[in-house]
C-alpha positions in Angstrom: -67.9 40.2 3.1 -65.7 38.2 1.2 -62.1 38.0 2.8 -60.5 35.6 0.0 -61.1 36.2 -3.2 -58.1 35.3 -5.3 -56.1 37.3 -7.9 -53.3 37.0 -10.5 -49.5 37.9 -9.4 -47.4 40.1 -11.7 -44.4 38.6 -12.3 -41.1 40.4 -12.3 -40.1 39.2 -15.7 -37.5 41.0 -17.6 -39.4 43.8 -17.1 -36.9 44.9 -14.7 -34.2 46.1 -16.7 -36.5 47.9 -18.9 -35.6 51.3 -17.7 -32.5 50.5 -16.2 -29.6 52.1 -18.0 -30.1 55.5 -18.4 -29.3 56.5 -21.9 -26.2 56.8 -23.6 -25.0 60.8 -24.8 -26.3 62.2 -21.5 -23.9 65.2 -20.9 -22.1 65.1 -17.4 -22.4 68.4 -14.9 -18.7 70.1 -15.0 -17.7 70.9 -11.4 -18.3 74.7 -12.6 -22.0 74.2 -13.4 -22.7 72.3 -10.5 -21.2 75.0 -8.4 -24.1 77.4 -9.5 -26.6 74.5 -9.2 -29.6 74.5 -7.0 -31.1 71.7 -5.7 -34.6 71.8 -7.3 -36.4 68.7 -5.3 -38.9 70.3 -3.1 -39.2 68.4 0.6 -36.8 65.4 -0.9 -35.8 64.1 2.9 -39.5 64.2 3.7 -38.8 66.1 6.4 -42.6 67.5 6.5 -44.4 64.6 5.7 -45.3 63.8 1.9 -45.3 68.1 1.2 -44.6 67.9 -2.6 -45.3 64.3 -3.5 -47.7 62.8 -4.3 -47.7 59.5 -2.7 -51.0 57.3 -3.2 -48.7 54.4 -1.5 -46.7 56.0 0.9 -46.0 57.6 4.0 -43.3 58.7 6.4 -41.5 57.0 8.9 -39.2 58.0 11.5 -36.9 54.8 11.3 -34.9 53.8 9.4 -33.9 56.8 7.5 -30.5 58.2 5.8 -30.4 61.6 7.5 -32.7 64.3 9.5 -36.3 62.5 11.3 -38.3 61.4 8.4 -38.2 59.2 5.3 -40.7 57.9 2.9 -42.3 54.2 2.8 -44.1 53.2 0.1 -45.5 49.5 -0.2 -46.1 48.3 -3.4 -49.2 45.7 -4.0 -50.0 43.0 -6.6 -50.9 46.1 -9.1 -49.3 49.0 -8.3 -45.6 49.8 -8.0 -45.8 52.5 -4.8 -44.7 55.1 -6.8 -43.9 58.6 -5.2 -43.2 61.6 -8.0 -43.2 65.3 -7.7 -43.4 68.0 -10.4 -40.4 70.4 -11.0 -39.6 73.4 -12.7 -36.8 73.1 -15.1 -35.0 75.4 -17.9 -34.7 73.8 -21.5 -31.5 72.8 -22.7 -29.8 72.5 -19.1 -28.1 69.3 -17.7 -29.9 68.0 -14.6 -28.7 64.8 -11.6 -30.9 63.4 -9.5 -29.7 61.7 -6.7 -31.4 60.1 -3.4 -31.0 57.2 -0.9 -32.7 54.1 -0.7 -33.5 50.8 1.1 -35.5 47.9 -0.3 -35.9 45.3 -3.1 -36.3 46.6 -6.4 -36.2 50.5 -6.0 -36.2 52.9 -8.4 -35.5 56.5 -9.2 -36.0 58.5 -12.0 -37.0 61.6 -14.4 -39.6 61.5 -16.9 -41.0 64.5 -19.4 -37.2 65.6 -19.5 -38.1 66.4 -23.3 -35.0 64.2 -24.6 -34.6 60.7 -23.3 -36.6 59.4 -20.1 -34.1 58.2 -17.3 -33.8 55.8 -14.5 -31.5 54.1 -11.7 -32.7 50.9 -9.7 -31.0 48.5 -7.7 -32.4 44.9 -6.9 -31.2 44.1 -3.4 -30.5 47.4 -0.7 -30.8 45.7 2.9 -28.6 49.4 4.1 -29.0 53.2 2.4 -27.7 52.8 -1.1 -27.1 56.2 -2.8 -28.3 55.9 -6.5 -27.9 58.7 -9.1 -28.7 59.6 -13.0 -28.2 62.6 -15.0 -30.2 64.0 -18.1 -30.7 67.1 -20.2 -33.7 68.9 -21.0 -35.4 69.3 -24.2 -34.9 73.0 -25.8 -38.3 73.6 -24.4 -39.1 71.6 -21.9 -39.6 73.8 -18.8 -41.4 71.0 -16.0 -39.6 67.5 -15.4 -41.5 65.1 -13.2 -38.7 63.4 -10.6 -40.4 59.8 -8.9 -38.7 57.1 -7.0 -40.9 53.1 -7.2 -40.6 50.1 -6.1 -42.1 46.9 -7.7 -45.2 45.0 -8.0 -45.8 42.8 -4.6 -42.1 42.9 -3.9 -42.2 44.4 -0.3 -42.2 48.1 1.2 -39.2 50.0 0.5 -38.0 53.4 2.0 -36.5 56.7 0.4 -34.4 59.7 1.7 -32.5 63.0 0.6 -33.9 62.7 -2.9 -32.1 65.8 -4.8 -32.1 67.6 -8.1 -29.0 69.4 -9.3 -29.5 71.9 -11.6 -30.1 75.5 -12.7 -33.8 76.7 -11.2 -36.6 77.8 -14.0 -38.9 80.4 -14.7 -41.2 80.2 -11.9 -43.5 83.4 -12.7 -45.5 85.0 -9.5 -47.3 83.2 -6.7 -51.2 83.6 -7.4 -53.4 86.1 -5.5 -54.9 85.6 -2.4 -58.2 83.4 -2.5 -61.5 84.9 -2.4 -64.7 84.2 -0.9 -64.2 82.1 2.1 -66.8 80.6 3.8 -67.8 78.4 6.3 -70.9 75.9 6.4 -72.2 72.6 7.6 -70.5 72.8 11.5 -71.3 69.9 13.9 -69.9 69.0 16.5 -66.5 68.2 15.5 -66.4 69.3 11.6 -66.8 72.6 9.4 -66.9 72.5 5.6 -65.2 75.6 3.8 -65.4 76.5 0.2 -63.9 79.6 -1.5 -63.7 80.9 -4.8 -61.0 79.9 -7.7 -57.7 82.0 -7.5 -56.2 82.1 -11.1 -53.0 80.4 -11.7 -53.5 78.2 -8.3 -52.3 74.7 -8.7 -53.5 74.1 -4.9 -54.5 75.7 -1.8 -53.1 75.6 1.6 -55.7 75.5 4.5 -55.1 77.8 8.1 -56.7 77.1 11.0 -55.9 79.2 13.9 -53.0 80.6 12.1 -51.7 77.0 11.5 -50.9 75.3 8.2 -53.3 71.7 8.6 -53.9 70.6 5.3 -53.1 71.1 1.2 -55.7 70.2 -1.3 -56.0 70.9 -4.9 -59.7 71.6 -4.9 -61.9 74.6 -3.6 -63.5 72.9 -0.8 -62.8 71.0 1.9 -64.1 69.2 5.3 -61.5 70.1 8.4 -62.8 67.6 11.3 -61.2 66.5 14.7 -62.4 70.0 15.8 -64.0 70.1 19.6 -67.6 70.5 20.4 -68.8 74.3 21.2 -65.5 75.7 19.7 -64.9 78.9 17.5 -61.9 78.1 15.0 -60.8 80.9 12.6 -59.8 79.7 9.3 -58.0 81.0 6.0 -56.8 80.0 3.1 -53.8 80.5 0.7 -53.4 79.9 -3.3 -50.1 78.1 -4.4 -48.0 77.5 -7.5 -44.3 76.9 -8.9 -44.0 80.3 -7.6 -44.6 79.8 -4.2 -47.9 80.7 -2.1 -49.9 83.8 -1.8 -50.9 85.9 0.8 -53.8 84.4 3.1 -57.1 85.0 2.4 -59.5 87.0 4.7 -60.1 85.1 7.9 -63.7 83.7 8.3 -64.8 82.4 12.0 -66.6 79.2 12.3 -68.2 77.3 15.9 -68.9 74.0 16.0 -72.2 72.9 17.5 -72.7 70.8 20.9 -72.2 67.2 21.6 -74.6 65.3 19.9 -76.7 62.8 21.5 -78.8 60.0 20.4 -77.9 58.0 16.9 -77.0 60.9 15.2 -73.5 61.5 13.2 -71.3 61.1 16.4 -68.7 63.9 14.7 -68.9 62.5 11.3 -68.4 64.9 8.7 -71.7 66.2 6.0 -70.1 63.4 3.5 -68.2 60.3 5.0 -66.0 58.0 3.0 -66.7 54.4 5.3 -64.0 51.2 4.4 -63.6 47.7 6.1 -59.5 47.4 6.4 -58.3 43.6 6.7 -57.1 43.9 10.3 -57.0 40.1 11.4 -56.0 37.7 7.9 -54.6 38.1 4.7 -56.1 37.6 1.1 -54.6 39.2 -2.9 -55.3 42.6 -1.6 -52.2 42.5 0.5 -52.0 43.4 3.8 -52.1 46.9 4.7 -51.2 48.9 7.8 -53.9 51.2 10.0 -51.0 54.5 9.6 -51.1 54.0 5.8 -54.8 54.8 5.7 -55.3 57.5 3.4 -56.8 60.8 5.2 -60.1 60.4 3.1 -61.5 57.4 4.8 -63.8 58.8 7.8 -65.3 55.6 9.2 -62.2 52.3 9.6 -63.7 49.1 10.3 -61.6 46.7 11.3 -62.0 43.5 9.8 -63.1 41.1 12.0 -63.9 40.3 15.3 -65.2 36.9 15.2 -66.9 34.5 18.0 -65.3 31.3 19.7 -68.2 29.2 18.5 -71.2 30.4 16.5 -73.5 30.4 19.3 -71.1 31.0 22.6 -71.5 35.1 22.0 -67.7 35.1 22.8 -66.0 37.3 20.5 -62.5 37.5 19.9 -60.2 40.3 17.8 -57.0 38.6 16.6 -54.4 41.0 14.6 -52.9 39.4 11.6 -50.0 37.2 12.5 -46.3 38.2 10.7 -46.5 35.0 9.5 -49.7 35.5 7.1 -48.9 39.4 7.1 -46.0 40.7 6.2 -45.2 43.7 7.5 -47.9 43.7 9.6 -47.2 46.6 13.1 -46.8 45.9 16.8 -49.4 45.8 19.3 -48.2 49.1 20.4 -47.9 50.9 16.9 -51.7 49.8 15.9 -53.1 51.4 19.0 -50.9 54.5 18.2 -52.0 54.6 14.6 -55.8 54.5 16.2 -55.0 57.2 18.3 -53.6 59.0 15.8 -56.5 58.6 13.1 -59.1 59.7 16.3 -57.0 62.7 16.3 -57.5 63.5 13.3 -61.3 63.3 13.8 -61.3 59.8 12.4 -64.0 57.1 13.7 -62.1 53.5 14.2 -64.7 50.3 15.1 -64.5 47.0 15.5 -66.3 45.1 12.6 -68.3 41.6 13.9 -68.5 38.8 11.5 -68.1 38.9 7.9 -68.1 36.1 5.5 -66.6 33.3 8.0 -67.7 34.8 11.5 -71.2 33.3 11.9 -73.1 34.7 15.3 -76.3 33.5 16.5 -77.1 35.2 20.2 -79.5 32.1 20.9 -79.5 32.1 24.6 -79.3 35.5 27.1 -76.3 33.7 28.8 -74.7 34.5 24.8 -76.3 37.9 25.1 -74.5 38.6 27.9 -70.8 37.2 26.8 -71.3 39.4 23.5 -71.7 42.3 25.2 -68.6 41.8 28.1 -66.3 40.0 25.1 -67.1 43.3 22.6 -66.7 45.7 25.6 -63.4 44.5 26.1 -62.1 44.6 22.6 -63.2 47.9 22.3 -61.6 49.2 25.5 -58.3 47.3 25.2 -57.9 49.5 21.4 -60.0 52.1 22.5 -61.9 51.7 19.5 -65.4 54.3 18.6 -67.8 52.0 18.4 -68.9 48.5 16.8 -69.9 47.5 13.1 -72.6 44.7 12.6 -71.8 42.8 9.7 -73.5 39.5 10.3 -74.0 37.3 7.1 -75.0 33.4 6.5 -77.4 32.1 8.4 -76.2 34.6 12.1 -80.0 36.1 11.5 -82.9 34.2 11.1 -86.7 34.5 11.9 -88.7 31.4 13.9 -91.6 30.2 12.7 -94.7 32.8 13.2 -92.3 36.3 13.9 -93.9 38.0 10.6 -94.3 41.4 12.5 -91.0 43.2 12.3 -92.0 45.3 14.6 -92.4 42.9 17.3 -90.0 40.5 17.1 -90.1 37.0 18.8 -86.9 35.0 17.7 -84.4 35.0 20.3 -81.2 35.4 18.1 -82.9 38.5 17.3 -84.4 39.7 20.1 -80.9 38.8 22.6 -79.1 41.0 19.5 -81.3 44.0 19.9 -80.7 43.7 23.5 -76.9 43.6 23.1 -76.9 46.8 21.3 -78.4 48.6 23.6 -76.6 47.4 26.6 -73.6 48.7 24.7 -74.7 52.5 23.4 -76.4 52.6 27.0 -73.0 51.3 28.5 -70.7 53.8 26.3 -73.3 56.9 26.3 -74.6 59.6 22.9 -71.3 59.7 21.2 -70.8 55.4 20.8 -70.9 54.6 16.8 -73.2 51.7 15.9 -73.4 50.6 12.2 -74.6 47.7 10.3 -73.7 46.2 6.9 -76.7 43.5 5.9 -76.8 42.2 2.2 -80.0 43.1 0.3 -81.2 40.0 1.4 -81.6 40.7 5.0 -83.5 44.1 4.1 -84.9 45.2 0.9 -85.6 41.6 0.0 -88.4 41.9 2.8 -90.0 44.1 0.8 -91.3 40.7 -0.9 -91.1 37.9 1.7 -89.9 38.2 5.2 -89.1 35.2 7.0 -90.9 31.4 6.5 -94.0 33.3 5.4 -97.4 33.2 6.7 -97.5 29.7 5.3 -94.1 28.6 5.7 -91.6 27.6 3.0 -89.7 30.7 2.6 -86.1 31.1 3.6 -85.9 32.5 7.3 -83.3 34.7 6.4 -85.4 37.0 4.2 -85.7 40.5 5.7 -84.3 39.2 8.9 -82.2 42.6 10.1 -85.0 44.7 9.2 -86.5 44.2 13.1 -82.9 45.0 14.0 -82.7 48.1 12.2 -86.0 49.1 13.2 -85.4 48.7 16.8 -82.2 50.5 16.9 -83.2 53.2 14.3 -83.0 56.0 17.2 -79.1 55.1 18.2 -77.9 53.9 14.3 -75.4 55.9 13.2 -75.0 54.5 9.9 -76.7 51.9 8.0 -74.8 50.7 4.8 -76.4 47.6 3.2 -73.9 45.9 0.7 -75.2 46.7 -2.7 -73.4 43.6 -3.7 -73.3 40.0 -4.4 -77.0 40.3 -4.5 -79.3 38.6 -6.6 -82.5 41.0 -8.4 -84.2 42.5 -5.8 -87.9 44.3 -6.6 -87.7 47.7 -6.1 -90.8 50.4 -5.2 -91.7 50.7 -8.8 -92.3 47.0 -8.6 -89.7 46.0 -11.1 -86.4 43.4 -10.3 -82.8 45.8 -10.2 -79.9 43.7 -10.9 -76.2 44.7 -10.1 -74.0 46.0 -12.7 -75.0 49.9 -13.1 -76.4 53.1 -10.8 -80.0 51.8 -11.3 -79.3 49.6 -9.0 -78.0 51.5 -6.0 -80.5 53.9 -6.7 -83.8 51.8 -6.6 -81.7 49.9 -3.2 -81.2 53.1 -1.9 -84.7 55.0 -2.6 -86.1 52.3 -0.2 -84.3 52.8 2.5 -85.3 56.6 2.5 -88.6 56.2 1.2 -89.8 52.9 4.0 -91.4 50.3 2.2 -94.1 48.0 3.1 -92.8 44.5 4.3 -93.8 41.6 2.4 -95.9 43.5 0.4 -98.5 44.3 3.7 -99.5 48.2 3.2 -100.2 47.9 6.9 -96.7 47.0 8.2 -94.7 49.6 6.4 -90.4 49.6 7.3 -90.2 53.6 7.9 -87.9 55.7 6.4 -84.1 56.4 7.6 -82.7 59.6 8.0 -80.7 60.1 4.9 -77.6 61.3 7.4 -77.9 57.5 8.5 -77.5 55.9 5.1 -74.6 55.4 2.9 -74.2 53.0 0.4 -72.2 49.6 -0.1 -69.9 48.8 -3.2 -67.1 47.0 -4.1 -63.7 48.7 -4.3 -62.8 46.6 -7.3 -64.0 43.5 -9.7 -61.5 41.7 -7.0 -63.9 42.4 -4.2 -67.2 41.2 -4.3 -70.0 40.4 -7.8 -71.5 43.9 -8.6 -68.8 46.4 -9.2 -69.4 49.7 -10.8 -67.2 51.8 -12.5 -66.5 55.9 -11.3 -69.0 57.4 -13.9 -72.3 54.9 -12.3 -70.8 55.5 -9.1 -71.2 59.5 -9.9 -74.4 58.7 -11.6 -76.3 57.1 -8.2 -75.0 60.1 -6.3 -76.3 62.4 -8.8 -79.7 60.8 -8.7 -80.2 60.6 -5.0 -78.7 64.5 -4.1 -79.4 65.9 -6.8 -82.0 64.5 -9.0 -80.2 64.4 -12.1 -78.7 61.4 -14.4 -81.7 58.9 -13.0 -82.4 56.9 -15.7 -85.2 54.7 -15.9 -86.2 54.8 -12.1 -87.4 57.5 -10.7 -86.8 58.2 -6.9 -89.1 58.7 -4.4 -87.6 62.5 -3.2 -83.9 64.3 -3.1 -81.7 63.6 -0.1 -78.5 66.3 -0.5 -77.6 65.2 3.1 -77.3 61.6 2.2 -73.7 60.3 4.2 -71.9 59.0 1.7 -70.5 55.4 0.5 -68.8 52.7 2.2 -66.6 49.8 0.6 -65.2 46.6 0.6 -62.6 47.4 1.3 -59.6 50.1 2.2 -57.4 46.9 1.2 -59.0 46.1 -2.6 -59.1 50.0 -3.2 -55.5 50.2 -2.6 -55.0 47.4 -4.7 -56.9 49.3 -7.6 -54.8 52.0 -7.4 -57.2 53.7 -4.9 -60.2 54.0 -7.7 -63.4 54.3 -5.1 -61.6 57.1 -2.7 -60.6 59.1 -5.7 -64.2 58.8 -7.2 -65.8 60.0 -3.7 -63.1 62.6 -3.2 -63.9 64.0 -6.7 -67.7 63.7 -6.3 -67.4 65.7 -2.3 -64.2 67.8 -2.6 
């Protein structure tokens, strides 16, 4: 995966002073009307958590901040300004300041939607709490205002607190009624799904478990996970609005199933979002840190582990250096933020290779360093598991290995090995994935290896005997549907990137099995569609083959559901399929978070 592919900066510009000055006429709160005032900013010293905001760049800290324990930080990137808003309810024709703290370069706060002019406040330079305020009126009906505080493009993280709104409170109406319908489904051994029906007038739903408030979401479904094996959990669910929330709905009970054992999910939930997040260099996606992870992502692979030579098997997990990473945490606060994404049911593994970290196991003494230099990294972060994301020329078949199923080469066969010293070593509940290009797998459909007669490129099909021999512990298999040149498909016509065809046909073979190098004798059997989720660029930044939300919505439809298919037809319907991984959590924030919103939408 491609850890440098360039980008252009926005430049500040006189862009800046754009919406600097509020505008001129605004009328002044008299010291009577802002005796009556309320203050209408809901959570403003983000004193629980982002409650309120919506924040796509932020979260909250405990230091530094203005007053109380919390405060927001948002980071802007090369694309998007960090910016944090909330919705409130206003009366028309009423005078209105807004009024927070703030740290940073370039910070902003303002109103828009006021219905008469759009305001804002900014400073350029606040290395302590600066207070900034700006006043407006409402338009004679304007009865919702939208208050946000931003920083700018690439400029550096900056921090907020005490953000107020003075003014007289609007019609708020009634809170909705309570949600009907509850139910739970899909429990393993860590997860339950729960969907309910559509309360009228909701705006969101808060969801109970065990009489505690754990999440808000604005659809009528969700996954709760971090849930213990063999546990009852009873769960509700509440409707809110402007108004406030309603009662709770009827409690349904849920148990979640055993341990699981083998290659199975390993406490993943029915649908799993999977990203690679830049954890050891830098590159135009900007640098982001493991606690500002959006709560979508299931599967975190750090980005990379990579060996002291290509063919010692020594392999070494170096963070980002301040230097190259600005911003980047401690030592000690990216093993908390691990902890804390595990707590949250989270899986967190160490990625191996990528675009620069070439590893060929040739010898068992390499074998053998692999597996103590990967143990270690993994039990110094007390990371889930391991990713295999070997590219180049790390897997390659001798001369003569043209049975997949028996594999002579030792780079190969020492790999296999090293895998299962490691799920042996860390028992049933150790995640192992893989991300090969299309040419080490579906292109083997046409040639795998040299070829009976020699000739061919080595590397054709080469993780396919991987994959095969570790098809029983895999937990996830999520080939990069990227950077790829046509591949044949089952229908024997060439895909290209650029649309859903192409996932879909690359997909369809991985659940179907396909016969290798065209031999009807030496089929590649089927995965379990629970095993397979598929590869895509975040962005147009990340990697040759991006798709846009509607042919991302379009493969899924095809392969759960049978619908929107197009020209290829699939070979059945997998409703179970995992879900999608990307490169990476870094380019998605830089696109304004495109790819999790797409597969939030599609799941709930």
């Amino acid at each position: 995966m491609d850890r440098s592919r360039p980008h252009a900066r926005r430049p500040l510009a006189v862009l800046l002073t754009a919406t600097a000055v509020a505008a001129a006429g605004v009328t002044a709160l008299t010291p009577d009307a802002r005796a009556a005032d309320a203050d209408l900013a809901r959570n403003g010293g983000f004193e629980t958590g982002l409650d309120g905001w919506n924040c796509p760049a932020g979260a909250t800290v405990t230091s530094p901040v203005h007053s109380g324990a919390s405060a927001l930080k948002a980071t802007p990137a090369g694309s998007d300004n960090a910016r944090c808003a909330q919705t409130v309810t206003v009366k028309p024709d009423s005078a209105y300041t807004l009024s927070g703290y703030v740290r940073g370069a370039y910070v902003y706060l303002g109103a828009s939607g006021t219905g008469t002019t759009d305001v804002s406040t900014w400073t350029q330079s606040a290395p302590d709490w600066q207070k900034l305020t700006t006043t407006f009126r409402t338009g004679p009906s304007t009865t919702r205002v939208t208050i946000y505080t931003h920083g700018w493009y690439g400029t550096g993280a900056y921090h907020a607190d005490d953000i107020t709104l003075a003014g007289p409170g609007g019609e708020t109406g009634q809170p909705p009624a309570p949600p009907t319908g509850l139910t739970a489904s899909g429990a393993t051994s860590t997860s339950v799904t729960l969907s309910w029906s559509p309360a009228a007038g909701a705006t969101s739903y808060a969801v109970y478990r065990d009489g505690a408030r754990i999440r808000t979401v604005t659809g009528t479904s969700t996954t709760v996970t971090g849930l213990s094996p063999s546990t009852a959990y009873a769960f509700q669910v509440a409707a809110l609005n402007d108004a406030g929330e309603s009662a709770r709905s009827a409690t349904v009970t849920a148990t979640t199933s055993a341990p699981d054992s083998g290659g199975g999910d390993s406490g993943l939930p029915e649908h799993a979002l999977v990203g690679y997040l830049h954890a050891s260099f830098a590159n135009g996606s900007g640098y982001t840190r493991l606690a500002d992870v959006p709560d979508s992502w299931d599967v975190i692979d750090l980005a990379f582990g990579e060996p002291t030579s290509v063919t010692s098997g020594d392999i070494r997990f170096e963070r980002c250096p301040a230097t190259e990473c600005p911003g980047v945490e401690s030592d000690a606060e990216f093993k908390a933020a691990i902890r804390a994404k595990q707590a949250a049911g989270k899986k967190v593994l160490i990625s191996i290779g990528g675009q620069n970290g070439q590893v060929r196991l040739t010898t068992t003494a390499a074998r053998d360093t692999f597996v103590s230099s990967v143990s270690r990294i993994i039990d110094e972060y007390g990371l889930d598991g391991l990713d295999i994301d070997f590219e180049g020329h790390s897997l390659s078949l001798d001369a003569g290995d043209t049975d997949f199923r028996n594999p002579k080469t030792p780079v190969i066969v020492n790999l296999i090995s090293a895998l299962k010293t490691l799920k042996a070593k860390y028992g049933d509940d150790f995640v192992l994935t893989m991300a090969p290009e299309t040419f080490f797998v579906q292109l083997g459909h046409q040639f795998y290896g040299s070829g009976p007669w020699g000739g061919q490129d080595p590397r054709a099909g080469a993780y396919l005997p991987v994959i095969h021999a570790l098809r029983d512990d895999l937990t996830l298999l999520h080939v990069q549907d990227y950077n790829s040149g046509p591949i044949m498909g089952l229908d024997g016509q060439y895909h290209s990137m650029g649309g859903a065809d192409f996932h879909i046909a690359m997909t369809d073979m991985l659940l179907t099995g396909f016969p290798v190098a065209g031999d009807a004798n030496r089929v590649f059997p089927p995965l379990r569609p629970d095993q397979v989720a598929i590869g895509m660029p975040a962005t147009v930044n990340a990697g040759n083959g991006h798709v846009p939300p509607a042919e991302v919505v379009k493969t899924l439809n095809c392969l759960t559901r049978n619908t929107d298919c197009g020209s290829y037809r699939t070979h059945g319907t997998w409703p179970s399929l995992r879900g999608l991984m990307t490169w990476s959590i870094n380019w998605d924030r830089f696109g304004g978070w495109e790819f999790q919103r797409t597969f939030d939408g599609y799941f709930g």
